[in-house]
N, C-alpha and C positions, 0 to 999 in steps of 0.2 A: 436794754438789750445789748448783748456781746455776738460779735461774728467770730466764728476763726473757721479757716480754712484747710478741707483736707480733699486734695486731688479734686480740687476747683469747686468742690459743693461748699454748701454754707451752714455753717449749724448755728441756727439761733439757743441761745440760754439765757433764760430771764431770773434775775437774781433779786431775790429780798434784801431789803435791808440790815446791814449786820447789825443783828445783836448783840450785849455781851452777858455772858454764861459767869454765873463768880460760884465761886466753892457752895454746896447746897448749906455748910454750916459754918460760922464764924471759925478764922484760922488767924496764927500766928500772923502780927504785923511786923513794922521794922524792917529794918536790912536784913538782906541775905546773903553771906558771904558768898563770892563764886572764888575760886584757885586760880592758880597760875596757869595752870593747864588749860583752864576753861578761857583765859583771857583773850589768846591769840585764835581763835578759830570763832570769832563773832561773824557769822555770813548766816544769810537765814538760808535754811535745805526746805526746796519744798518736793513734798512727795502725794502721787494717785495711789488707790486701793478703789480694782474695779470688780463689783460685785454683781456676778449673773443673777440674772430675774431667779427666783426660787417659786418654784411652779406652788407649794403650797401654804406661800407668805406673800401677801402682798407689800410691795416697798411704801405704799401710800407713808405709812405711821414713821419710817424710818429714818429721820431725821429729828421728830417729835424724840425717838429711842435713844439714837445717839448723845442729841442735846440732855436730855437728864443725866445720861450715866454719863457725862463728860462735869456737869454741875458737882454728882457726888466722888468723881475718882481727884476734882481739884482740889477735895479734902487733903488728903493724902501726897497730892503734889502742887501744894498752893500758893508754891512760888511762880506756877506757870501764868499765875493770874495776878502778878504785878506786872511792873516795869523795869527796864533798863536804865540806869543814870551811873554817874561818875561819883567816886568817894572821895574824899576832900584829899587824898594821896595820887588821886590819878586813876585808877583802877573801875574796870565796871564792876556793877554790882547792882541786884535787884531790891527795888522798894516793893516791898508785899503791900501794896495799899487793897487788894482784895478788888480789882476795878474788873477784872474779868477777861473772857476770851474772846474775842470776837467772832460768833457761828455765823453763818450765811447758808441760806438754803436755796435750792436752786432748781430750775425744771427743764431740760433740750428738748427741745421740738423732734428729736430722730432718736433710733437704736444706740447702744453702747458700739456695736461693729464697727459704726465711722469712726472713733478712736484707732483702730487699728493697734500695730505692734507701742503700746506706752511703756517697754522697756526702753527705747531710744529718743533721749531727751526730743523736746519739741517745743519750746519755751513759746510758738504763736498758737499752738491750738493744745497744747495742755496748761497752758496758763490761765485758760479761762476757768479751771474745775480746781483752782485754790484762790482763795481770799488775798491780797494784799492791799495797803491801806494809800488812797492815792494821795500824791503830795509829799510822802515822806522821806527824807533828804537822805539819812541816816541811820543807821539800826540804833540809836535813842530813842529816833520817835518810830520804832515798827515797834509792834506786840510781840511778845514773846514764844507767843502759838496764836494763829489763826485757824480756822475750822471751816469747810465748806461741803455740804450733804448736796449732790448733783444728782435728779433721777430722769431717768432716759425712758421713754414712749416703751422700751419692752420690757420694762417691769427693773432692770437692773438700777443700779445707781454708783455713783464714784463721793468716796472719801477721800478730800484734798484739804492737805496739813502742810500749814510752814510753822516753823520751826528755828529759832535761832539754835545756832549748833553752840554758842557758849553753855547753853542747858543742859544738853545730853551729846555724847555720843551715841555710835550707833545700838551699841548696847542699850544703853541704860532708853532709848528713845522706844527701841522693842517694847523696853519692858512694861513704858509709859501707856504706848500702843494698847498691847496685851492685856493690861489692868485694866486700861479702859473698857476694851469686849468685854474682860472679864464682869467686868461693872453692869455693863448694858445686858447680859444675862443671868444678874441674877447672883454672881457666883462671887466668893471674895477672893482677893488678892492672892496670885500662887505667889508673888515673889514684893511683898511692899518694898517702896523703896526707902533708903538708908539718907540722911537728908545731910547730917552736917559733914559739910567738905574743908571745916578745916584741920580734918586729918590730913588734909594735902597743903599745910600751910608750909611756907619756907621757914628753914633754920635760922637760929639769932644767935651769934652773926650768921649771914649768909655765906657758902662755901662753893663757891665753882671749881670743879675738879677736872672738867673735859673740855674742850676748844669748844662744843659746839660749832661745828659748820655749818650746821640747819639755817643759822643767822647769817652767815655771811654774806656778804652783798657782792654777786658777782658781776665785771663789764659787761654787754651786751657788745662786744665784738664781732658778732656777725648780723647786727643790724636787724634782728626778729622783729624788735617792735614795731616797727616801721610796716613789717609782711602783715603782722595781726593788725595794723591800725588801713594800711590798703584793700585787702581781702576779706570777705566773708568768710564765717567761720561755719565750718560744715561738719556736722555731726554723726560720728557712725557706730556701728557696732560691728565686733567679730566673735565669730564661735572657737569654741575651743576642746573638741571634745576628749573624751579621756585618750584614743588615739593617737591624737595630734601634740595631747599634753603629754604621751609615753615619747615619743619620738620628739618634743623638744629637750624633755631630761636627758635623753641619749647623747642627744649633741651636745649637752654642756656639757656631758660627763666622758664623752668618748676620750679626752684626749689628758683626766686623769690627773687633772688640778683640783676638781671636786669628785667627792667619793659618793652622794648622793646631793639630791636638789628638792624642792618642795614646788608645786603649784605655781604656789603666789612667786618664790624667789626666781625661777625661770620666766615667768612671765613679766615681772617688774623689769628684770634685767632686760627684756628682749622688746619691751616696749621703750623702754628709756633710749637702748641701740636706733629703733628704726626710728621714733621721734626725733631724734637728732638729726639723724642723715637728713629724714623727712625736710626738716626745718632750715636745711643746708649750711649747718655746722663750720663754722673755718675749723679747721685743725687742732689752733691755738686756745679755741673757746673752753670755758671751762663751762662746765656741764653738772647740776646737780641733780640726783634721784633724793628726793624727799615721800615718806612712807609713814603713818603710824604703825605703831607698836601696842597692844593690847596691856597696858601695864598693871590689871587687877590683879595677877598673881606673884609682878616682878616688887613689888611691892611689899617690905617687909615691916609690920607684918602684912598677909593682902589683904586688899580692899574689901569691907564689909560686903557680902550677898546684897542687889536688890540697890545699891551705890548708884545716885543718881547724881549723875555729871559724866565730866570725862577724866576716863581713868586710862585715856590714852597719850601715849606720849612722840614726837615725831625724832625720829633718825634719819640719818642720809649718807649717801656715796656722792663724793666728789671726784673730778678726774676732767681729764680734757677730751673733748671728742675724737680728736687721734687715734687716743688711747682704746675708747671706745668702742667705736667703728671699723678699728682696726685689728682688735686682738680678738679672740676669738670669743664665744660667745659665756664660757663659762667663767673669763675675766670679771666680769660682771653680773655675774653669779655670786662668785666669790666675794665680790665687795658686798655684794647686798646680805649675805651671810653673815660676815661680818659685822655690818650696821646693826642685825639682828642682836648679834649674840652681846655687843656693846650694852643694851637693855637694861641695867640692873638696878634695884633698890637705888643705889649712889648714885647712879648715873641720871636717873629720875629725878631724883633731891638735888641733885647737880642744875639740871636743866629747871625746876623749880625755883632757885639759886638766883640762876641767871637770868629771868625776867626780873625779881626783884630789884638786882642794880641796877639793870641795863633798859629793862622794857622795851627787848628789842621785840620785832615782829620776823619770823621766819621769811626770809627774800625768798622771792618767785623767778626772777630773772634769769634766763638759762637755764630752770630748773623744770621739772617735772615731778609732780605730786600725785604719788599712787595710793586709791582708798581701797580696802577691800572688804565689800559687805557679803563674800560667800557664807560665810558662819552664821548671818543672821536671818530671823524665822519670818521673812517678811509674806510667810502664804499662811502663818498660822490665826491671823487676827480673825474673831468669828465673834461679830456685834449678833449673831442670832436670825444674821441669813446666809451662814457656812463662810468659808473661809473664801479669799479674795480669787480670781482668775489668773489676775494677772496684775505688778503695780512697778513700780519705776519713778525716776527722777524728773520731772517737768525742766529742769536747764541741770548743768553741773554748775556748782554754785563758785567757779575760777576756771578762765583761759587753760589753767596748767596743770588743770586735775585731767587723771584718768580711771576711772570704776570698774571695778571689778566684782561681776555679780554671779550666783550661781544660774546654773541652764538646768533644764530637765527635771524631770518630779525625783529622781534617782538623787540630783544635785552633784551629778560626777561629773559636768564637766563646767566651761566658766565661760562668760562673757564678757567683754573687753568693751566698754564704751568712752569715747573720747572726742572732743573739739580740733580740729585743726583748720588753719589756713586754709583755702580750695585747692591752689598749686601743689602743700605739702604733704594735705588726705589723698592725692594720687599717687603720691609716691610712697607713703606709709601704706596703703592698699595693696602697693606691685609686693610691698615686703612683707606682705602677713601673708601671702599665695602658699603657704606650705604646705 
């Protein structure tokens, strides 16, 4: 029996023991290459998918449903059902030994309601509605995908998946998703996925052509570690609607250093601003905005349809909080612009390049790491009792990330979720008041 607590009540959830699920028919052994891309971004994600009772399906069977059509869609994606290890070079890379998934089924003693809003991380009470394996030091010894079917007293239930993110981004994780419903009713694949990634191998010789800032390892002069290591971290969301988003493009643009702005670039730039202040920045601090970049199309030629991995690549703006904090707000506009428009084919293979020699890991220090999952269909999954209510991240999987998700059934405007210090979410709060 698991407790977690929400506004003082207790919800009991009694969990089976996990099984594990292996592809329904014999699949490809042996190593399976993962990329360069895929290397630095190993943290497991784990994600809810909360599904209202369906007045004329009962959920009793619906985990019985899921588990088969997860048996037959690891045909197709049968690396999810090895492991993790190191290849005699240093590199992870998956052993297909076919061992499986680990499912867990589960039953709450109350309604899905006591969940409340599970768009805003909650790592003590939506942690209990995904599987993690206890004891494990390291993502060697974690699964690849974990699986956990929760059904709640009014007929509803929650899909909770972890997930290593060397496997998929967020894309290719949809699509995983997706196949899978698509599995569980019946239907076949609209989009299979595309397996070998060593289209994304490095060049011989290897060719670094850009500094890469992503890596650098900048001083921690203003003593943050020390705030995150005294304080609790306190987790919030802000709205953003298309209003609010018309009237921050005006500001970065009224004064005619940029000639237009996008969503996400106004927004990256204006969280990175107040998280610094937030964080009470010295002056001299250098300050990094790290961001992926969506590179299936920057990629020549692009990346196969249906490419399962990540086909993302991360950029960033560097500068000192001074600079920041102090210049106006489409300064920072414009850099992240820029980081964008940096993006290309070369610069890809470049950054590909440079794990090769270096095997560096992108520094977090000073830095702020913005994701952005508006683009993606996370209400479309329909296992065959309609599509989700409502689903979200149970933690952000790094102190220095901040999420960005779509709001509203329209998807016009955006949500801003993010971690901070208790002293420094008050003062990032005063500054989102727009």
């Amino acid at each position: 029996m698991a407790g977690i607590c929400e506004n003082g009540g207790i919800v009991s959830i009694k969990k089976s023991e996990p099984i594990l699920v292996r592809p329904k028919t014999k699949t490809n052994d042996g190593f399976y290459f993962l990329s360069n891309l895929d290397q630095n971004i190993a943290v497991i994600i784990q994600t809810v998918y909360c599904f209202k009772p369906d007045v004329n399906k009962s959920s009793e069977a619906v985990g019985e449903v899921i588990k088969r059509a997860l048996a037959k869609v690891l045909v197709h994606f049968y690396p999810l059902a090895g492991s993790l290890t190191l290849s005699a070079n240093g590199k992870l890379i998956v052993k297909c030994t076919n061992q499986g998934v680990p499912f867990v089924e589960a039953v709450a003693n109350s309604d899905m309601e006591v969940l409340g809003d599970v768009t805003i991380p909650d790592p003590a009470m939506l942690g209990q509605l995904v599987h993690t394996v206890p004891g494990a030091k390291n993502v060697l010894e974690m699964p690849l995908l974990t699986v956990q079917v929760t059904r709640f007293k009014c007929g509803g239930f929650v899909l909770g998946m972890t997930i290593n993110h060397c496997m998929t981004d967020g894309i290719s994780a949809m699509e995983f998703v997706n196949s899978w419903a698509e599995t569980a009713r019946g239907i076949s694949l609209t989009i299979p996925p595309f397996l070998d990634r060593s289209i994304q191998g490095s060049r011989q010789p290897p060719k670094i052509k850009y500094t890469h800032d992503e890596f650098l390892e900048i001083t921690d002069a203003s003593n943050m570690t020390s705030l995150y290591q005294e304080e609790q971290l306190m987790y919030k969301s802000f709205e953003f609607d298309p209003v609010k988003l018309a009237m921050l493009k005006k500001t970065a643009m009224e004064n005619g250093l940029i000639k237009s702005c996008t969503s996400f670039t106004v927004l990256a730039a204006l969280v990175w601003r107040a998280r610094s202040r937030a964080l009470n920045m010295e002056p001299n601090q250098q300050t990094k905005l790290l961001f992926a970049v969506d590179g299936r199309s920057k990629f020549n030629p692009p990346l196969p349809k249906g490419y399962f991995g990540n086909g993302i690549v991360l950029t960033c703006c560097l500068c000192t909080a001074k600079e920041l904090i102090e210049k106006p707000l489409s300064f920072a506009v414009e850099l992240v612009q820029n980081a964008i428009k940096v993006v290309t084919d070369d610069f890809i293979r470049s950054t590909i390049d440079y794990f090769e020699l270096t095997r560096a890991r992108p520094s977090l220090t000073a830095t702020l790491l913005v994701t952005s999952w508006t683009r993606l269909s996370f209400d479309t999954t329909d296992f065959g009792w309609g599509e989700p209510a409502q689903s979200g991240c149970v933690t952000l999987p790094e102190k220095e990330v901040a999420l960005l998700l779509s709001n509203g059934k329209e998807k016009k405007g955006t949500t801003l979720l993010l971690g901070l210090p208790v002293t420094a979410m008050k003062t990032f709060q005063e500054m989102m008041q727009i």
